[in-house]
C-alpha positions, -999 to 999 in steps of 0.1 A, spaced: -420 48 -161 -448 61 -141 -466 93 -158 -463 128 -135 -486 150 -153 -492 187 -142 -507 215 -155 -493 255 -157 -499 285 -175 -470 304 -193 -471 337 -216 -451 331 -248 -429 347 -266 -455 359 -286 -475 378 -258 -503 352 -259 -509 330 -229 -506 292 -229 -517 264 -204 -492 230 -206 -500 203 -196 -465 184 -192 -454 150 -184 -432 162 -159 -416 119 -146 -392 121 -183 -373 154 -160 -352 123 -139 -336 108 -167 -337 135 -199 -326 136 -219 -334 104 -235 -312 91 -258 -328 63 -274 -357 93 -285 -335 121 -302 -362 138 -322 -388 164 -312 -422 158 -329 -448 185 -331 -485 185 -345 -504 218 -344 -537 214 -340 -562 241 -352 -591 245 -324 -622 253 -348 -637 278 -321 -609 291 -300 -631 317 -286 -622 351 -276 -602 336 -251 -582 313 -276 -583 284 -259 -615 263 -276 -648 249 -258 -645 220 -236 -664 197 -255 -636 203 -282 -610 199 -262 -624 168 -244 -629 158 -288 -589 164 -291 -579 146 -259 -592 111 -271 -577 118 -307 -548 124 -283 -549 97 -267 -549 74 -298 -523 92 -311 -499 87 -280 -509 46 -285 -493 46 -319 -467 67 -310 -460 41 -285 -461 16 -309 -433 40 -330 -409 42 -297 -418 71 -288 -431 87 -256 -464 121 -254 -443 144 -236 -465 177 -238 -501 191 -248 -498 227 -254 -536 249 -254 -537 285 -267 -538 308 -293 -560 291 -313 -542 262 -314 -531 225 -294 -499 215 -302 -487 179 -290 -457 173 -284 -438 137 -287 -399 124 -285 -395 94 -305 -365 73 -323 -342 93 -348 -356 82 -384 -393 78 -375 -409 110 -381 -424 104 -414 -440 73 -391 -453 97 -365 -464 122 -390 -486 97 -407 -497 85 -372 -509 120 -363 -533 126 -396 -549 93 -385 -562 107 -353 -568 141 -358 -594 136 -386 -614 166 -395 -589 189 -385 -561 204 -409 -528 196 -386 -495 207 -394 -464 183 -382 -426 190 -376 -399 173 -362 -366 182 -361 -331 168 -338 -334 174 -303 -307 149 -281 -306 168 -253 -343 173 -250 -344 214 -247 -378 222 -262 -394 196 -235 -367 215 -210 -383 249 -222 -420 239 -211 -413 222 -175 -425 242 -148 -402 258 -127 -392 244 -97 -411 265 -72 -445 261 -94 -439 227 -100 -444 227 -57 -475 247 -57 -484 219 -83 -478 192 -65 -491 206 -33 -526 212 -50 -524 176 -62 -523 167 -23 -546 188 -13 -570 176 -39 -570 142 -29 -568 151 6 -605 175 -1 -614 140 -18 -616 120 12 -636 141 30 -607 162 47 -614 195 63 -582 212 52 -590 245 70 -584 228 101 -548 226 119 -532 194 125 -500 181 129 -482 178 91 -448 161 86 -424 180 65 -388 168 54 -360 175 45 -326 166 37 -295 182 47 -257 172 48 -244 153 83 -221 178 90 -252 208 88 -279 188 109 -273 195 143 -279 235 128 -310 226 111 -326 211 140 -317 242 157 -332 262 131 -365 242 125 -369 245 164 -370 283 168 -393 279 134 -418 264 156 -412 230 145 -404 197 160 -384 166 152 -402 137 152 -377 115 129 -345 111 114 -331 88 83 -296 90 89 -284 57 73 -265 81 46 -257 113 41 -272 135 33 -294 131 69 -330 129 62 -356 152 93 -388 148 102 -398 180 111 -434 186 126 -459 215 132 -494 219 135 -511 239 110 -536 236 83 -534 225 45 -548 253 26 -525 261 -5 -513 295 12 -505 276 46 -485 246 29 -466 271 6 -454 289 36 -442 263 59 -429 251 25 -408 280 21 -396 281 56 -381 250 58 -370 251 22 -346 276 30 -332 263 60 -327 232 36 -311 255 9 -288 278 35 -274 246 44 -265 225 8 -296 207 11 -332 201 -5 -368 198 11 -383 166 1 -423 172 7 -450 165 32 -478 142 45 -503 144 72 -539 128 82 -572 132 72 -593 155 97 -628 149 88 -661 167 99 -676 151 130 
């Protein structure tokens, strides 16, 4: 399975603020059944700071202790799900086979050397404490539309600048002649259809630019035609525009 990580800040129960950094690819098929218990190790930051969540050059430190840890984990049958920053604390969090907690526990004091780590697993089938840190749907969006961006900025583009961006969406045969409608006094354009099933996939078009605030928007529009009508916006894509 190909890893989807994203990054998004929550406030706890607890008042205190947290940034997770979540495997989000495990949301298609959770919960898993062959990995019915939740692992946790709390990791102690040394200097949190006022701010609680620790230096970079620790955290950079706890990420390759991490990252060996997630190998033997591996090696266990399990799968790094989570990294959870704040407070004072990282807590990692893994799903693994029932019965090899005591394996992952021992793993865990391997890695993290120099820092006094507390572990706990308990049952979890149905995966609801990695349920409980996913993003929400709309943030997961604004997630995944920075990732774009990002790469877009990357290559050189000049995302200020209008150009023409593909959006889609999918919407039941019976609703698409209304959603064309709909997208057209939006200001879009077809450009495309995939209607070898049902639910009918659009290609709906517009000119605009890609800043975060531009691609939310256009987002939103579109996801609510999608919605009104029983179906789903699927994304967007677009070209580079470069300085010349």
């Amino acid at each position: 399975m190909a890893e989807n990580w994203m990054s998004h800040m929550v406030e706890g129960e607890d008042g205190g603020v947290y940034a997770i950094l979540v495997d989000v690819a495990h949301a298609e098929s959770m919960p898993d059944r062959r990995r019915p218990l939740w692992c946790m190790v709390q990791v102690p930051l040394k200097k949190p700071g006022d701010n609680g969540f620790g230096s970079d050059a620790e955290r950079n430190t706890i990420f390759e202790m991490e990252d060996r840890y997630a190998e033997l984990v591996s090696k266990c049958g399990g799968v790094y799900v989570a990294s959870i920053r704040g407070c004072g604390n990282i807590g990692v969090h893994v799903y693994v086979p029932a019965g090899a907690g005591e394996k992952v526990a021992a793993a865990a004091k391997k890695c993290f050397v120099g820092y006094q780590i507390e572990c706990g697993d308990e049952p979890d089938p149905q995966w609801e404490q990695y349920k409980n840190i996913l993003p929400s749907p709309e943030a997961a969006a604004a997630i995944a539309d920075m990732q774009l961006i990002q790469v877009l900025q990357e290559n050189g583009d000049q995302n200020e600048k209008p150009r023409p961006v593909d959006h889609c969406i999918f919407v039941p045969r019976a609703k698409v002649e209304e959603a064309k409608a709909r997208a057209k006094a939006a200001g879009f354009a077809l450009t495309g259809t995939m209607d070898d099933d049902d639910p009918v996939g659009l290609i709906l078009t517009l000119a605009h630019a890609v800043t975060p605030d531009e691609v939310a928007t256009w987002r939103a529009r579109l996801g609510d035609i999608a919605d009104s009508l029983g179906g789903e916006y699927d994304g967007w894509e677009t070209v580079l525009v470069k300085k010349t």
